[in-house]
N, CA, C, O and CB atoms as a CASP TS submission, in Angstrom:
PFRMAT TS
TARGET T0000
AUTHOR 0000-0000-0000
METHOD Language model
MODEL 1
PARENT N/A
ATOM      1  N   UNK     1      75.451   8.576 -31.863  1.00  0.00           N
ATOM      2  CA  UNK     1      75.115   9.549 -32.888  1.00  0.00           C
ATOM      3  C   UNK     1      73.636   9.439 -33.224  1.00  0.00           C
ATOM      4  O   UNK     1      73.087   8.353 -33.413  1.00  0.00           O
ATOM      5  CB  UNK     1      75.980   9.343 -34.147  1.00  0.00           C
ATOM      6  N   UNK     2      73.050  10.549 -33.286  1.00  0.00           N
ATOM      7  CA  UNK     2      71.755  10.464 -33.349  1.00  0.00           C
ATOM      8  C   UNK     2      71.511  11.155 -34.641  1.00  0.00           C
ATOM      9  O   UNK     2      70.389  10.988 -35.119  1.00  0.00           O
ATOM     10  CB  UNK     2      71.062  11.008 -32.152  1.00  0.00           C
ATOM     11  N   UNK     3      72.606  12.131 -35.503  1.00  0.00           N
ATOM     12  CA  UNK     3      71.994  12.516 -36.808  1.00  0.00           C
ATOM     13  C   UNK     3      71.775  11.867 -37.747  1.00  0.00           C
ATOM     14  O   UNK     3      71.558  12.543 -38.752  1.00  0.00           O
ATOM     15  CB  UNK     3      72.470  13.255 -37.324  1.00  0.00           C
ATOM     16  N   UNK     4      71.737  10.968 -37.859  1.00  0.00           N
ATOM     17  CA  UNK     4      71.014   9.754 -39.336  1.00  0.00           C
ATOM     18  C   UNK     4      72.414   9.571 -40.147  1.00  0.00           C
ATOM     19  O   UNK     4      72.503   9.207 -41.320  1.00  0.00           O
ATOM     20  CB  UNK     4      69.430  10.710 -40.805  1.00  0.00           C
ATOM     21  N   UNK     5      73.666   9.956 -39.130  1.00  0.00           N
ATOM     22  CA  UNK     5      75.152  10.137 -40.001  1.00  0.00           C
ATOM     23  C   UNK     5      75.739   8.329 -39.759  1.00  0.00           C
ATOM     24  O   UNK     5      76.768   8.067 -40.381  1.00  0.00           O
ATOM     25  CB  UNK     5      76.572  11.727 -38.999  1.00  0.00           C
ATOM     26  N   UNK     6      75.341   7.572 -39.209  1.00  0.00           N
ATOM     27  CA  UNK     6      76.108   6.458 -38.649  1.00  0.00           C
ATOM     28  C   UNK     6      76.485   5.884 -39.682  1.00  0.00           C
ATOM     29  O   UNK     6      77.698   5.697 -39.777  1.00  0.00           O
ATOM     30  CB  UNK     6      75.482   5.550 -37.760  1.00  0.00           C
ATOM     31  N   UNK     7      75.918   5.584 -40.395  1.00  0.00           N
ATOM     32  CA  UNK     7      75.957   4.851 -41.916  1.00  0.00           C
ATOM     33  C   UNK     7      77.240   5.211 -42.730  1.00  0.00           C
ATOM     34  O   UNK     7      77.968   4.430 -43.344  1.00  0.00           O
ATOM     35  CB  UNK     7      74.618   5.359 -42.896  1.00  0.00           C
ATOM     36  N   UNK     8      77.352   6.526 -42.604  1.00  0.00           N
ATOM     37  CA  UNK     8      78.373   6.786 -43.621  1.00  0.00           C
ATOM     38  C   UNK     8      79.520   7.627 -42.754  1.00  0.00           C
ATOM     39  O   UNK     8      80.445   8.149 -43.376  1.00  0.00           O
ATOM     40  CB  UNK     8      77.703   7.674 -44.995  1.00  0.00           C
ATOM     41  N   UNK     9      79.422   7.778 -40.953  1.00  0.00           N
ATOM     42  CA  UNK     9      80.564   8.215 -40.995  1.00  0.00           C
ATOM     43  C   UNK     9      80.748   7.768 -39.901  1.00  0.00           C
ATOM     44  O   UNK     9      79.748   7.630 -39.195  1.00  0.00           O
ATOM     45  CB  UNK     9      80.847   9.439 -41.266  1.00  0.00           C
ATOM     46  N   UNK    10      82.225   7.335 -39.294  1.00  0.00           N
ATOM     47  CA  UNK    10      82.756   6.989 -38.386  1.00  0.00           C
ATOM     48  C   UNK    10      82.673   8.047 -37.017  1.00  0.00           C
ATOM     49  O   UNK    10      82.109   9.106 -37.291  1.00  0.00           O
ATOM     50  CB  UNK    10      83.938   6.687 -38.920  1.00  0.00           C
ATOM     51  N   UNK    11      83.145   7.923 -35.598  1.00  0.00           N
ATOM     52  CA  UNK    11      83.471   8.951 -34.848  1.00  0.00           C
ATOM     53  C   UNK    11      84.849   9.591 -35.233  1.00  0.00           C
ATOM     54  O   UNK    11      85.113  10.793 -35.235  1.00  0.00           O
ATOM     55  CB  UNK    11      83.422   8.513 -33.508  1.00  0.00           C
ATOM     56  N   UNK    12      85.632   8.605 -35.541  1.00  0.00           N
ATOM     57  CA  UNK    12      86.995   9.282 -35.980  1.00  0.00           C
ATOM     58  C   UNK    12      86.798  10.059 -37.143  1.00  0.00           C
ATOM     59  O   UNK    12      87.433  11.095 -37.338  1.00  0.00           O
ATOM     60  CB  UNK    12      88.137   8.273 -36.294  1.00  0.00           C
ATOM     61  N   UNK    13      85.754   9.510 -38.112  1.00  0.00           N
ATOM     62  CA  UNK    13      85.920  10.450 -38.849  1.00  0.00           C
ATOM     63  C   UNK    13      85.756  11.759 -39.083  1.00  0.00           C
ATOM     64  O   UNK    13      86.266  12.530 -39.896  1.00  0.00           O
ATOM     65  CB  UNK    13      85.669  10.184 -39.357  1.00  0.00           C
ATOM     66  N   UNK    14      84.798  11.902 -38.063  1.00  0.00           N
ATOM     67  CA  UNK    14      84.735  13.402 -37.680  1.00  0.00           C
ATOM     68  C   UNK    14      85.023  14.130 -36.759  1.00  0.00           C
ATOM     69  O   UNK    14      84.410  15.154 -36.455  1.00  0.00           O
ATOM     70  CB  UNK    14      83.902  13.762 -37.681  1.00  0.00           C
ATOM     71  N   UNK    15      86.272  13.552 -36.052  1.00  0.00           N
ATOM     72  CA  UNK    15      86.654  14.228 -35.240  1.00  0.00           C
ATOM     73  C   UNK    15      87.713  15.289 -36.114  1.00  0.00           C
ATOM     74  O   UNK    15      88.248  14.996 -37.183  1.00  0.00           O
ATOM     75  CB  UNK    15      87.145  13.342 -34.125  1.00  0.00           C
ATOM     76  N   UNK    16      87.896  16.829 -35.241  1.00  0.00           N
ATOM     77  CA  UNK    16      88.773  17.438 -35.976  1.00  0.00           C
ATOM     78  C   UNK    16      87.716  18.252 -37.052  1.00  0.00           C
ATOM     79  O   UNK    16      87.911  19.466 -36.985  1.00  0.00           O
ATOM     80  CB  UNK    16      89.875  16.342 -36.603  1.00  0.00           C
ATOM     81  N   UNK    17      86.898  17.964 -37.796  1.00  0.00           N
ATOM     82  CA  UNK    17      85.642  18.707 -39.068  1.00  0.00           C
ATOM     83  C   UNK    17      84.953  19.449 -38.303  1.00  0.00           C
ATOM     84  O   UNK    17      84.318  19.101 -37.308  1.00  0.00           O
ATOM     85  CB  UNK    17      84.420  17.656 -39.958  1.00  0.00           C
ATOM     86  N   UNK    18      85.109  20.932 -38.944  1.00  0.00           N
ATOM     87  CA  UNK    18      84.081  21.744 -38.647  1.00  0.00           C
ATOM     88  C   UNK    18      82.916  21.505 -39.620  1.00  0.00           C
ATOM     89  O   UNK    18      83.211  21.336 -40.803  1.00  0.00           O
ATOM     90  CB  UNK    18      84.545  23.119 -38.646  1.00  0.00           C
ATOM     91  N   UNK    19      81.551  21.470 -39.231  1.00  0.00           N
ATOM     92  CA  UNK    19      80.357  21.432 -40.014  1.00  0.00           C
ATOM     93  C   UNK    19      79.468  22.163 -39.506  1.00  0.00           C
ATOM     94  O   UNK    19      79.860  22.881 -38.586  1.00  0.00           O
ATOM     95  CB  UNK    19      79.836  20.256 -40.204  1.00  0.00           C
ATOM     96  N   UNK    20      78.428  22.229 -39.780  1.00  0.00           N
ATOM     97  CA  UNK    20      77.422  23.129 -39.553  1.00  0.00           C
ATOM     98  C   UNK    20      76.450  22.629 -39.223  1.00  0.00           C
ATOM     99  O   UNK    20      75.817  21.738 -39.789  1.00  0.00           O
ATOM    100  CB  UNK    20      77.138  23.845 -40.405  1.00  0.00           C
ATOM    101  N   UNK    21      76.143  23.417 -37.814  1.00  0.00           N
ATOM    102  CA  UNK    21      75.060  22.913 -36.926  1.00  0.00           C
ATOM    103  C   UNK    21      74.127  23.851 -36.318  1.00  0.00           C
ATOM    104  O   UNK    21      74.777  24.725 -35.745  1.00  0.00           O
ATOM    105  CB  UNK    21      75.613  22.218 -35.884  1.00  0.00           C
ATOM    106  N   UNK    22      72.973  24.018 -36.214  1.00  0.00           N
ATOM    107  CA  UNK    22      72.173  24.491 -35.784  1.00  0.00           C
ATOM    108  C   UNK    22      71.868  24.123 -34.492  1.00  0.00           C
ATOM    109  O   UNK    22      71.334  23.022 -34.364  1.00  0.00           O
ATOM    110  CB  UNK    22      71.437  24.433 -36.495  1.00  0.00           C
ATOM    111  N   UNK    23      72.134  24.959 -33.230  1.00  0.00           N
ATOM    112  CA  UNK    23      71.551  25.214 -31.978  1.00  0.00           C
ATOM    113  C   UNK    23      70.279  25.289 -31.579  1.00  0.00           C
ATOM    114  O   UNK    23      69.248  25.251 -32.250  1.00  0.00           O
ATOM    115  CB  UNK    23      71.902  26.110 -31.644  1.00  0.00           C
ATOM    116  N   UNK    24      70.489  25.430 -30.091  1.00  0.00           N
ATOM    117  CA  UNK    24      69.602  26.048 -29.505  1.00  0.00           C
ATOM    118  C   UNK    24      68.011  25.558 -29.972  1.00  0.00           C
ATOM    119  O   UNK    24      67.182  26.466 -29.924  1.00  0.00           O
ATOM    120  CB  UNK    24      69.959  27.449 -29.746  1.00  0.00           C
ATOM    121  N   UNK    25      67.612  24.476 -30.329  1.00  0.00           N
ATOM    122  CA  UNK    25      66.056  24.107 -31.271  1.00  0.00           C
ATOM    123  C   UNK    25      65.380  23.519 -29.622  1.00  0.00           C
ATOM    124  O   UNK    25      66.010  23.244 -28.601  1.00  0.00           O
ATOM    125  CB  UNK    25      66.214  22.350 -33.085  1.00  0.00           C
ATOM    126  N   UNK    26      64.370  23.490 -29.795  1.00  0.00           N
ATOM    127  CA  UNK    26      63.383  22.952 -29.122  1.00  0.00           C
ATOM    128  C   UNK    26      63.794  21.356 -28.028  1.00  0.00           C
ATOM    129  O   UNK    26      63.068  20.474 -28.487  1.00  0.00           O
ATOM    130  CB  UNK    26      62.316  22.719 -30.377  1.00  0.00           C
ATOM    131  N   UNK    27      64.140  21.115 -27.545  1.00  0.00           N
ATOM    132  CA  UNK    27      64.698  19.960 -26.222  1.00  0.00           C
ATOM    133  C   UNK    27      63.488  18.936 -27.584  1.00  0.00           C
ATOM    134  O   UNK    27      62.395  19.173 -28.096  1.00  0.00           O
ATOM    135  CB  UNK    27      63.963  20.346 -23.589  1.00  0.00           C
ATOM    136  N   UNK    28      64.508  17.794 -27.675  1.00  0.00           N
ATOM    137  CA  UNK    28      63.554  16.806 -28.249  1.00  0.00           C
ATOM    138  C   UNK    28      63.905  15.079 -28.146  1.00  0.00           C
ATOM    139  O   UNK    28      64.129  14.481 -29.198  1.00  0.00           O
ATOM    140  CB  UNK    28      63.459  17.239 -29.794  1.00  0.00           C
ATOM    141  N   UNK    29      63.933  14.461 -27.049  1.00  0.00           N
ATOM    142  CA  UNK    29      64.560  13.316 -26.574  1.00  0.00           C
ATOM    143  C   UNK    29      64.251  12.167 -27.880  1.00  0.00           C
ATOM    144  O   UNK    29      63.253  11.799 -28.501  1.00  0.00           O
ATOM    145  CB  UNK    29      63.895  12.895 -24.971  1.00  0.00           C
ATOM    146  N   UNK    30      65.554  11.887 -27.889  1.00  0.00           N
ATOM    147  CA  UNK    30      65.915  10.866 -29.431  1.00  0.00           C
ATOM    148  C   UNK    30      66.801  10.035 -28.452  1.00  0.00           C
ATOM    149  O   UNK    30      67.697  10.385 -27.684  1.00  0.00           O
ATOM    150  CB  UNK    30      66.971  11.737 -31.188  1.00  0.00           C
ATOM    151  N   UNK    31      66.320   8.965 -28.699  1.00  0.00           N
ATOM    152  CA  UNK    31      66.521   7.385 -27.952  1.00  0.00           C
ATOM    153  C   UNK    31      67.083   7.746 -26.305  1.00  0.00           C
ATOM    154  O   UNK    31      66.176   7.814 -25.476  1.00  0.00           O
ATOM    155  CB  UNK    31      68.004   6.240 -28.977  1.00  0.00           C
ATOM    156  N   UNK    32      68.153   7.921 -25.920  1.00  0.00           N
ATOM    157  CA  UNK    32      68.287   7.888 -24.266  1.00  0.00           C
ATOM    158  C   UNK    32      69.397   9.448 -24.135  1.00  0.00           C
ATOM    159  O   UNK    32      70.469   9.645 -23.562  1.00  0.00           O
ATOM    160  CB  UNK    32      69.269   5.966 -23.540  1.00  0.00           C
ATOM    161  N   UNK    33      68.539  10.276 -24.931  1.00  0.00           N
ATOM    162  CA  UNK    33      69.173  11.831 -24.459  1.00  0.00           C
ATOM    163  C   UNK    33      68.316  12.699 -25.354  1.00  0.00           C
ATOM    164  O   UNK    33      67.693  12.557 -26.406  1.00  0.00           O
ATOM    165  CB  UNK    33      71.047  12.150 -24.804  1.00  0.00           C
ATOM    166  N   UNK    34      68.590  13.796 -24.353  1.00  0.00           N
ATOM    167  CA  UNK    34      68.086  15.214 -25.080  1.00  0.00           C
ATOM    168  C   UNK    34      68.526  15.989 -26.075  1.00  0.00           C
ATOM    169  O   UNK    34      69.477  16.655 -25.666  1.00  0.00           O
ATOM    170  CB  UNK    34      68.056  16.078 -24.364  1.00  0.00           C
ATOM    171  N   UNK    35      68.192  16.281 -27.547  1.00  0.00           N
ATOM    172  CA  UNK    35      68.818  16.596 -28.505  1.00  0.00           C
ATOM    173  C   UNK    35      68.422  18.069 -28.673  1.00  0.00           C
ATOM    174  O   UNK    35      67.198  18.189 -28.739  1.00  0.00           O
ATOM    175  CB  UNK    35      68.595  15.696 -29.568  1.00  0.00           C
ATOM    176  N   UNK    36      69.156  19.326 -28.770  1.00  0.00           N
ATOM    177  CA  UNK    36      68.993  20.663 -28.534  1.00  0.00           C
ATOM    178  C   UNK    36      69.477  21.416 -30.207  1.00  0.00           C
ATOM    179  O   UNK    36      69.344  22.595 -30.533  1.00  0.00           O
ATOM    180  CB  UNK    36      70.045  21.108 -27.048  1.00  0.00           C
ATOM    181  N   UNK    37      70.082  20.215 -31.083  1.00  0.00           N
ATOM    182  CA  UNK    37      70.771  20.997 -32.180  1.00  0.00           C
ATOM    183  C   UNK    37      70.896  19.998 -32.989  1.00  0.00           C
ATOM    184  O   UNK    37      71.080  18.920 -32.425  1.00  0.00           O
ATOM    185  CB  UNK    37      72.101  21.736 -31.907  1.00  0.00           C
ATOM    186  N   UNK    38      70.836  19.975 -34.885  1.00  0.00           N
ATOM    187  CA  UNK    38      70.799  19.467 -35.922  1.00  0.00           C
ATOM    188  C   UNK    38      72.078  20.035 -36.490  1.00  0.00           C
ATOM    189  O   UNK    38      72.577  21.160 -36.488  1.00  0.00           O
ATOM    190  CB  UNK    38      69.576  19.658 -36.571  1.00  0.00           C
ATOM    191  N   UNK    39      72.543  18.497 -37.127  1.00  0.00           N
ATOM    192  CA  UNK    39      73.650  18.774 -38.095  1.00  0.00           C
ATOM    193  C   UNK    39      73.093  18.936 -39.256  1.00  0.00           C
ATOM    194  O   UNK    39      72.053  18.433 -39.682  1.00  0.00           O
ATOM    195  CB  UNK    39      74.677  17.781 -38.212  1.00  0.00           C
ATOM    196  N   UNK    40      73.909  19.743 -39.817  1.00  0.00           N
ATOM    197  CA  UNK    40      73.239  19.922 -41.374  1.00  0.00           C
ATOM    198  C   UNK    40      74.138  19.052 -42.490  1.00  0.00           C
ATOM    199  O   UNK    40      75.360  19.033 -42.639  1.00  0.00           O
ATOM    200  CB  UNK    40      73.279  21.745 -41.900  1.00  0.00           C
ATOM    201  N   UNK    41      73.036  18.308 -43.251  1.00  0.00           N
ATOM    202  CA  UNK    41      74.138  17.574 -44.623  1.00  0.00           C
ATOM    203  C   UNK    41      72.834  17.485 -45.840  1.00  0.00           C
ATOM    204  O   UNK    41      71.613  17.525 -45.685  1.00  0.00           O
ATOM    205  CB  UNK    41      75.019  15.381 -44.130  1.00  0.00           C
ATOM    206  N   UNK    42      73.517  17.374 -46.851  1.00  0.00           N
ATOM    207  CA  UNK    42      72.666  16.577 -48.003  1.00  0.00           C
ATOM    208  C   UNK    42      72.972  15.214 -48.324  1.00  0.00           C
ATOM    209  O   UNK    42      73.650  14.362 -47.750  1.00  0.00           O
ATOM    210  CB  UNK    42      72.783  17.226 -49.303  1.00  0.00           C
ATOM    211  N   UNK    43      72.221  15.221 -49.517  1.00  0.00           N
ATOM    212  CA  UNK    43      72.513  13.661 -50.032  1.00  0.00           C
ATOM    213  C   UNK    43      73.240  13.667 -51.230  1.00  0.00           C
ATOM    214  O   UNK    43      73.114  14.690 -51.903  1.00  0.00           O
ATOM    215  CB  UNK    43      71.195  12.788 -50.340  1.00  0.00           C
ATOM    216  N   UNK    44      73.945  12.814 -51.654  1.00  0.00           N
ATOM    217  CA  UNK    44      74.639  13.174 -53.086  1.00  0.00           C
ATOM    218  C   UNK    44      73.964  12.213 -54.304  1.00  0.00           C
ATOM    219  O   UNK    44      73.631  11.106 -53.881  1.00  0.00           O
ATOM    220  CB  UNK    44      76.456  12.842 -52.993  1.00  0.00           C
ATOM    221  N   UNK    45      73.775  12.379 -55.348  1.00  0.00           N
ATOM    222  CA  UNK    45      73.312  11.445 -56.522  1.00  0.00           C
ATOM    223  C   UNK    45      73.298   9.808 -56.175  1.00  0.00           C
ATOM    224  O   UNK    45      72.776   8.866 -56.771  1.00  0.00           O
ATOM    225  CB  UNK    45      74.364  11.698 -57.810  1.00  0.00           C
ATOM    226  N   UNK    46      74.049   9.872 -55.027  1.00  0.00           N
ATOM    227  CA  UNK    46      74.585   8.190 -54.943  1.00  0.00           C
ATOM    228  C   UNK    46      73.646   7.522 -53.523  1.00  0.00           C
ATOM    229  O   UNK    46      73.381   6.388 -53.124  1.00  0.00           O
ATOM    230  CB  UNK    46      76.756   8.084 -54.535  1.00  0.00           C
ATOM    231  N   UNK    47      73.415   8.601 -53.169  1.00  0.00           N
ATOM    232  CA  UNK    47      72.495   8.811 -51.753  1.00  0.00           C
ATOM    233  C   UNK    47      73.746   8.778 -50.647  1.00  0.00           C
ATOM    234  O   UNK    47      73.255   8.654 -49.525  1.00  0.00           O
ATOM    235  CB  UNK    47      71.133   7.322 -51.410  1.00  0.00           C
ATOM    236  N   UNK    48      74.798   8.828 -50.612  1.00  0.00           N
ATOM    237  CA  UNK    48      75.341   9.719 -49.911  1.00  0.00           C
ATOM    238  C   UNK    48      75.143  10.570 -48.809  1.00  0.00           C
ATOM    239  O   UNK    48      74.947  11.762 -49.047  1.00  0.00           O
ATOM    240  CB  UNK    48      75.533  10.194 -50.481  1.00  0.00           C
ATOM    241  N   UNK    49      75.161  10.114 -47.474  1.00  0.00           N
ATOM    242  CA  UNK    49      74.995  11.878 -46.625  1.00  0.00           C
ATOM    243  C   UNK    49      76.323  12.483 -46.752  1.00  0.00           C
ATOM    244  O   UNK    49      77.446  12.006 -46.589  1.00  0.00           O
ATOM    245  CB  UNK    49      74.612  11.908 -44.653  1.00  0.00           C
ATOM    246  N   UNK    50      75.966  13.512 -47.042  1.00  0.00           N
ATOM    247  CA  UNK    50      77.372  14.225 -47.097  1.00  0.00           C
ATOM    248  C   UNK    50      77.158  15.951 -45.971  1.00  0.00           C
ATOM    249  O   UNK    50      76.269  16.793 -46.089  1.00  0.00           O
ATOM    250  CB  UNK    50      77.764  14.613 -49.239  1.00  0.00           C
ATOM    251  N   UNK    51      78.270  15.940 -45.035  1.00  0.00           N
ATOM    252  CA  UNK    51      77.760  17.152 -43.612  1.00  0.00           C
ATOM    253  C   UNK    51      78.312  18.120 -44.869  1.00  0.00           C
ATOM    254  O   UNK    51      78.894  17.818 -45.911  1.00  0.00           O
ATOM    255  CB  UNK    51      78.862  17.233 -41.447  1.00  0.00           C
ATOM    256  N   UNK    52      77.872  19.440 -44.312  1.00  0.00           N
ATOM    257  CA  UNK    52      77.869  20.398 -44.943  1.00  0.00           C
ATOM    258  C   UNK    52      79.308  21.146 -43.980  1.00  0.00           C
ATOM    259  O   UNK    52      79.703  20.719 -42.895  1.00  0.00           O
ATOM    260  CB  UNK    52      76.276  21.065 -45.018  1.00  0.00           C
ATOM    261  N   UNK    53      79.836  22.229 -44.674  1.00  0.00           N
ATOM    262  CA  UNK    53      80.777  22.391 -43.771  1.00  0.00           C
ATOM    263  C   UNK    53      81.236  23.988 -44.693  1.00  0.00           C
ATOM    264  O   UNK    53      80.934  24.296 -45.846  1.00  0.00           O
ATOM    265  CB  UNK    53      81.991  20.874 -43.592  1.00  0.00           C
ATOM    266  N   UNK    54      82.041  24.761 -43.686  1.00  0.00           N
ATOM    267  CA  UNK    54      82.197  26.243 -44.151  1.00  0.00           C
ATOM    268  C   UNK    54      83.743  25.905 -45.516  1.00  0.00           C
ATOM    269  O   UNK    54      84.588  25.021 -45.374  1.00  0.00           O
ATOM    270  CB  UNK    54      82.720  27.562 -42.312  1.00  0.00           C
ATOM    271  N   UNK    55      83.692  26.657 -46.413  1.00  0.00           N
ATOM    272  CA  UNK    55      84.584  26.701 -46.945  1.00  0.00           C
ATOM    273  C   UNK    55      85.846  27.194 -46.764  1.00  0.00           C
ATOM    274  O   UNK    55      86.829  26.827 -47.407  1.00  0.00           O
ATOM    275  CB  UNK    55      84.251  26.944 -47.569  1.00  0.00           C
ATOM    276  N   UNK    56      85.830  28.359 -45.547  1.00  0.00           N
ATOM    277  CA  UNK    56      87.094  28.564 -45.255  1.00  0.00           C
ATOM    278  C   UNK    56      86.873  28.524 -43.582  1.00  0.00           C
ATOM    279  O   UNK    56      85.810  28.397 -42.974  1.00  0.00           O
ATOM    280  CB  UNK    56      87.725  29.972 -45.991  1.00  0.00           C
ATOM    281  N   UNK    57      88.100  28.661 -43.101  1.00  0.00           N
ATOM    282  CA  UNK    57      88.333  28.789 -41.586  1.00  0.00           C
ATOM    283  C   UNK    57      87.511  29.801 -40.675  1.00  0.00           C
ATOM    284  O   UNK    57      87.771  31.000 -40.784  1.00  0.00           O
ATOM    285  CB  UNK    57      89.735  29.162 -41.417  1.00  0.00           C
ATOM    286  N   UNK    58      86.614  29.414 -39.857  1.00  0.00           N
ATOM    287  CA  UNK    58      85.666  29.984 -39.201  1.00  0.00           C
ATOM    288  C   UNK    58      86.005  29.497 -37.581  1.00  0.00           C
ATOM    289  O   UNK    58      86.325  28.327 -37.371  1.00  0.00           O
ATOM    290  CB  UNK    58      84.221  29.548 -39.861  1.00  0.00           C
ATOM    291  N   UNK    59      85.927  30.287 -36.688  1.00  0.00           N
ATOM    292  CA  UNK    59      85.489  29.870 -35.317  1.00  0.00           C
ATOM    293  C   UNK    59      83.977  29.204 -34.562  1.00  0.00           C
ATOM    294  O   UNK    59      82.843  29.537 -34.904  1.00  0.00           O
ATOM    295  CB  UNK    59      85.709  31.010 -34.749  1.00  0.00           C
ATOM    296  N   UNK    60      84.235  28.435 -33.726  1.00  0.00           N
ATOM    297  CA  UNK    60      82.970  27.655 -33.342  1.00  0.00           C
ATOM    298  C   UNK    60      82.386  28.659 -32.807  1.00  0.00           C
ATOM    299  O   UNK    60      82.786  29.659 -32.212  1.00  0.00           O
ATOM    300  CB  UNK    60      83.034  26.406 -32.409  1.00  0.00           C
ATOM    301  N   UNK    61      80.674  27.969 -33.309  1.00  0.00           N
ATOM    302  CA  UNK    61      80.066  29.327 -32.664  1.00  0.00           C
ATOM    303  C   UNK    61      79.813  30.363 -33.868  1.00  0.00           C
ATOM    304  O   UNK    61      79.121  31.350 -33.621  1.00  0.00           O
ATOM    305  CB  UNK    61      81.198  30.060 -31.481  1.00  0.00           C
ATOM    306  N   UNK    62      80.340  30.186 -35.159  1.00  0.00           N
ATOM    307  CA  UNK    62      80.350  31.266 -35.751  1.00  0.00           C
ATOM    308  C   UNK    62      78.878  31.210 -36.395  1.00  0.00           C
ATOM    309  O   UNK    62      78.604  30.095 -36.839  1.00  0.00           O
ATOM    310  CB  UNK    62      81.577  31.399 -36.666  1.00  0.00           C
ATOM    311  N   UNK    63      77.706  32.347 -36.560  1.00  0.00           N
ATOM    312  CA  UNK    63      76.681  32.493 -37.106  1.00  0.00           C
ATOM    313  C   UNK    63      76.502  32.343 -38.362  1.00  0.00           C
ATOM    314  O   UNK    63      77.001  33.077 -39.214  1.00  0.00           O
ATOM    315  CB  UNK    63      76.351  33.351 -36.843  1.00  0.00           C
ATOM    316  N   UNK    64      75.701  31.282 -38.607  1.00  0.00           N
ATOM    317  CA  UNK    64      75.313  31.185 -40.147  1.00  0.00           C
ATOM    318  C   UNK    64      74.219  32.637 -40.597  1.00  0.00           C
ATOM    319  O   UNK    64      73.246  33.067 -39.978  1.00  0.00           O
ATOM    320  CB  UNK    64      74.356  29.466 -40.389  1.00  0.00           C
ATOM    321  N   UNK    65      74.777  33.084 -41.771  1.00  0.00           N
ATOM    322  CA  UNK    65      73.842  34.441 -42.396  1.00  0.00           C
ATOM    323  C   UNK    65      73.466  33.441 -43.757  1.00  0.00           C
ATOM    324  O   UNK    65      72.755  33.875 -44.664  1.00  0.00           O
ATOM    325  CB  UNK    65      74.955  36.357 -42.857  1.00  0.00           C
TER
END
């Protein structure tokens, strides 16, 4: 995992979660691979990452407006 998520989340734990990710960005090699897309999260009062994620049922792929 290369999004700065290791700390606070497992692989299991996100397996199965839709969240929100941004594609398609600029080829930008982060430790031993090419990274093409950012997960999106904030931080919470507690410092917390917390992923951001759609509120209702969406298909992958679906365009953020």
């Amino acid at each position: 995992m290369a999004a700065g998520i290791r700390d606070f989340y497992t692989p299991d734990q996100l397996l199965g979660k839709s969240v929100v990710v941004i594609v398609n960005l600029d080829p930008k090699n982060i430790a031993n691979f090419v990274s093409e897309g950012m997960v999106l999260a904030g931080e919470s009062s507690e410092g917390k990452v917390v992923l951001l994620r759609p509120d209702d049922d969406l298909p992958p792929g679906s365009r953020i407006r």
